[in-house]
N, C-alpha and C positions, 0 to 999 in steps of 0.2 A: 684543673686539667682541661672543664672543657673551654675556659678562655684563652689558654695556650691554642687549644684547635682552632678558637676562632679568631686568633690574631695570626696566625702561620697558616697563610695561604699559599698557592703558587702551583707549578708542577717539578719543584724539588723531588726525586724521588725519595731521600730520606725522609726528609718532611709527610710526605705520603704513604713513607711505611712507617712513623712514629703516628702518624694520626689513625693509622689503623689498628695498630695494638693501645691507641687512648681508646677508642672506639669499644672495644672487648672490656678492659678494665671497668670501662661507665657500664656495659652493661652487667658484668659480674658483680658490682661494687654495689649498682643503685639501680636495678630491673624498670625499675616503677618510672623510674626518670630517662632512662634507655627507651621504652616505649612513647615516651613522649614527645622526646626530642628526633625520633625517627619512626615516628608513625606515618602511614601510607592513608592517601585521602581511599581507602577501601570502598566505601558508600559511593563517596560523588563517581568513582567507575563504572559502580554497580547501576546508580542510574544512568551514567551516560551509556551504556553497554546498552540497556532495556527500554531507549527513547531511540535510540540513534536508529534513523532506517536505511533503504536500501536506495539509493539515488538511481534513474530509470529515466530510458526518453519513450517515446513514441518510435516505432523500427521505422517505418516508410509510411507516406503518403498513404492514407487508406480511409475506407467511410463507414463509418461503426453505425448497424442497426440492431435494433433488438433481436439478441441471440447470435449472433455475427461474432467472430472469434479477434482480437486484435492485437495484437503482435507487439511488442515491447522487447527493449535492451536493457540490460542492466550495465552499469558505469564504475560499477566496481564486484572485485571478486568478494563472493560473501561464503559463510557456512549455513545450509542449510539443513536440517534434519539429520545432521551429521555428514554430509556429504559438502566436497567444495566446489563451491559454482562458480567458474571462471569469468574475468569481466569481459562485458561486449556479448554473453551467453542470452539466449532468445526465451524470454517469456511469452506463452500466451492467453489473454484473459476471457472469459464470456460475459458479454456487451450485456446490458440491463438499464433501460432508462429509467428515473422516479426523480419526480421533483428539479427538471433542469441541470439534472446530472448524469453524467457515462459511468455507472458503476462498472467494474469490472470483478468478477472471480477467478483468483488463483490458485486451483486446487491442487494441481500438478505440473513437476517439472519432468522435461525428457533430456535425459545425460546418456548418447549410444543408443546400448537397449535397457536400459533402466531408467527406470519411470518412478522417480519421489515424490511423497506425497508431501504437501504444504499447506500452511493457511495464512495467504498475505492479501490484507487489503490495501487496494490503490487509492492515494493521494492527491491531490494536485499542486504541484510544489508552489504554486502562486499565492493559494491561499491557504494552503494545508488543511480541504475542508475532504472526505470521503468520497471517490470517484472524478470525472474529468468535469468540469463545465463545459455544457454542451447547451450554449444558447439558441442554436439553430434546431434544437428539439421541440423548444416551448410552443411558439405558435401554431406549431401543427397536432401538437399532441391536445391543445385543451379546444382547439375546433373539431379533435375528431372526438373527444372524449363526450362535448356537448353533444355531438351528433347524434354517437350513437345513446346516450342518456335522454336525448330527445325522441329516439323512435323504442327505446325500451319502455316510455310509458304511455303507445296505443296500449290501448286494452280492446280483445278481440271476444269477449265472453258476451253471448248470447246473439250474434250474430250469425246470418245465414251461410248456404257454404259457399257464395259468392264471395263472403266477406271474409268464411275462411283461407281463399284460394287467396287473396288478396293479402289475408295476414300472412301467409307461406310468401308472398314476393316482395311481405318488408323484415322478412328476418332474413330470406336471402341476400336482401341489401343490407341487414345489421351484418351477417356476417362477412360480406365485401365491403361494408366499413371499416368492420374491424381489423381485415386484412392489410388497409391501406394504413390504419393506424400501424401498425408494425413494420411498416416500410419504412418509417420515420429514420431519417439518416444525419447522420455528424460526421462533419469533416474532421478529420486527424491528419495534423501536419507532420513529415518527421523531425524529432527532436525537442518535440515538445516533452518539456520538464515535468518529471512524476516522482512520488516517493514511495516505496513499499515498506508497508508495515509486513512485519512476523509477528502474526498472534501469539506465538505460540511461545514467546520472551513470558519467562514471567519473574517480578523480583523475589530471590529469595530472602 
């Protein structure tokens, strides 16, 4: 029977309502061989469902510094936390430099007036490594880093209070060091390619 199905192809309709009552018979007749011959790749969905992420640009023109909020699209409609987020809908993440990368935080989304919570981290679809590359971060971050690690080891113990008045106008200038370090800025172009991970996939 089932070489009869698989020599009679076509779009007969008889043909195609005999091969559907052979279909019932195989699986009435031989279960065991019915599951085999029409088994569904169930797994490789299951993983492509819980890898596959969220495709995303950069919205406009803007310069991401630490704590600075950065705006993002997404490029397809997705489901989140049960809710459906329409494509072209506005992300926005908080800026975080470490290591010559723009991490960003996606803790919430705004739909109206309802405010869903999430957990996606951003990608950089170039290299698929956690946050943006943000090379214009580096050389300013590790001059001010030395800076201020160079005036964090005066030591001001056992000196007079000339020297204390003096120590009060190098931590005033640590902490206008540290200030300019935070001004550290990355150009974000729009449409620049991102992908959003959902932590919150998990396989069962």
């Amino acid at each position: 029977m089932q070489n009869m199905k698989e020599n009679n192809g076509g779009n007969d309709p008889e043909m195609m309502q005999l091969n559907a009552m052979m279909d019932k018979l195989i699986a009435v007749q031989n279960p065991d061989l019915a599951k085999q011959i029409y088994k569904k790749p169930e797994q490789n969905s299951a993983y492509d469902s819980l890898f596959k992420a969220i495709p995303a640009v950069i919205a406009v023109n803007q310069k991401a510094k630490q704590g600075s909020v950065v705006e993002l699209r997404i490029l397809d409609t997705v489901v989140l936390n049960g809710m459906v987020i329409p494509k072209g809908h506005a992300f926005f993440g908080l800026a975080a430099f470490s290591n010559q990368r723009l991490n960003l935080e996606i803790k919430n989304i705004r739909m109206g007036n309802q405010v869903i919570p999430v957990n996606l981290t951003v990608y950089d679809k170039r290299d698929a490594m956690p946050g943006i590359y943000a090379p214009e971060a580096l050389l300013s971050d590790a001059i001010g880093s030395g800076t201020v690690d160079a005036m964090g080891s005066v030591g001001l113990n056992g000196f007079d209070l000339t020297t204390q008045i003096a120590g009060a106008g190098i931590d005033a200038a640590k902490s206008l060091l540290t200030k300019k370090i935070r001004r550290v800025k990355q150009n974000l172009k729009a449409g620049y390619p991102l992908l959003l991970r959902d932590n919150t996939k998990k396989l069962k």
